[in-house]
N, C-alpha and C positions, 0 to 999 in steps of 0.2 A: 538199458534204457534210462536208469536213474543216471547214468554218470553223464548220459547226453545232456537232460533235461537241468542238471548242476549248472556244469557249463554254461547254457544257454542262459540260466539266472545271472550268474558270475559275468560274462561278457555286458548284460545287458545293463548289470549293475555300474562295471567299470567302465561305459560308455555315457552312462549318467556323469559321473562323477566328473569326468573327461570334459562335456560338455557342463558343468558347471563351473571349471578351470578358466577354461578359453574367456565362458564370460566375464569371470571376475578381473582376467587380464583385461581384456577390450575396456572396460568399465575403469580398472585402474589407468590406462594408458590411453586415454580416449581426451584429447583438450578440451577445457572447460572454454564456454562462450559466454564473460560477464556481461552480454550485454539482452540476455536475456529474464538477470536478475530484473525485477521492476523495483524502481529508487520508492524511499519512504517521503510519500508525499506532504510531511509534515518534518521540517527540517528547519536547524537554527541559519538565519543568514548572517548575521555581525553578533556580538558581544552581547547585542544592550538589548537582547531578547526576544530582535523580532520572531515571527514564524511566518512558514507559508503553507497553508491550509489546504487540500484540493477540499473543492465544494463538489463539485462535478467533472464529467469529463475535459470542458473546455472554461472551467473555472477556477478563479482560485481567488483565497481571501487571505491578505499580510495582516499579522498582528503583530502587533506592539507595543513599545513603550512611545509614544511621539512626544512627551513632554506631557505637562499637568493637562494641558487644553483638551488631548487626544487620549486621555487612560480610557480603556475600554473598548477604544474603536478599532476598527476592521475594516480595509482597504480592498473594496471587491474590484475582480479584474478579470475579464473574457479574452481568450485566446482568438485571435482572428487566424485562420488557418491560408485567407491569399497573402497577407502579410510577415506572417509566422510572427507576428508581435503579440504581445497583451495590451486591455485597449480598456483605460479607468473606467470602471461603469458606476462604482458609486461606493458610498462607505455606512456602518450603523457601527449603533454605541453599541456594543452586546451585554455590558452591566445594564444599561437602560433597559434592556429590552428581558435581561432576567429580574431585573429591581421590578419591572413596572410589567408584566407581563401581559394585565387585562389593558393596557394602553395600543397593546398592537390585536386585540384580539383574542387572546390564547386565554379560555380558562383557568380561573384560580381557584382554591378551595374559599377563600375569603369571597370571592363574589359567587359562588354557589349558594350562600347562604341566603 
């Protein structure tokens, strides 16, 4: 009865193992589909440092260097999905808007006082 009940450990054992095989092959030899990486939504476009921000899902804001006029600002733009284009919506200074913060609203420790 013990030599049965071996066995039946030993089998159940090497049927484990067996099936941890097979999957590691499947898994090794299974093609990869890059296109279900998702890209990093904040990526250089040229040299001179712009970027492209997602703000939201159908948003997105370029930053840049645009010249002395433009340091600081940010290019807002909304995806139109019957077009499949992005569609200018408007732009802000974002130094202005960390320089000056009680100017848009946002509490400061300085104006708490």
């Amino acid at each position: 009865m013990n030599n049965n009940f071996t066995k039946f450990i030993l089998t159940g054992i090497l049927l484990t193992l067996l099936g941890i095989l097979l999957c590691l092959i499947a898994t090794a030899i299974k093609p990869t589909n890059n296109q279900n990486l998702l890209p990093n939504p904040n990526f250089s476009l040229t040299t001179s440092g712009e970027e492209v921000i997602q703000l939201a899902p159908n948003r997105i804001a370029v930053k840049g260097n645009y010249g002395s006029n433009f340091s600081g600002t940010i290019l807002v733009f909304d995806f139109d999905s019957n077009t499949k284009k992005f569609n200018y919506t408007g732009s802000m200074n974002y130094m202005d808007y960390f320089n000056n913060a009680s100017k848009y609203g946002i509490p400061t420790n300085s104006s708490n006082k």
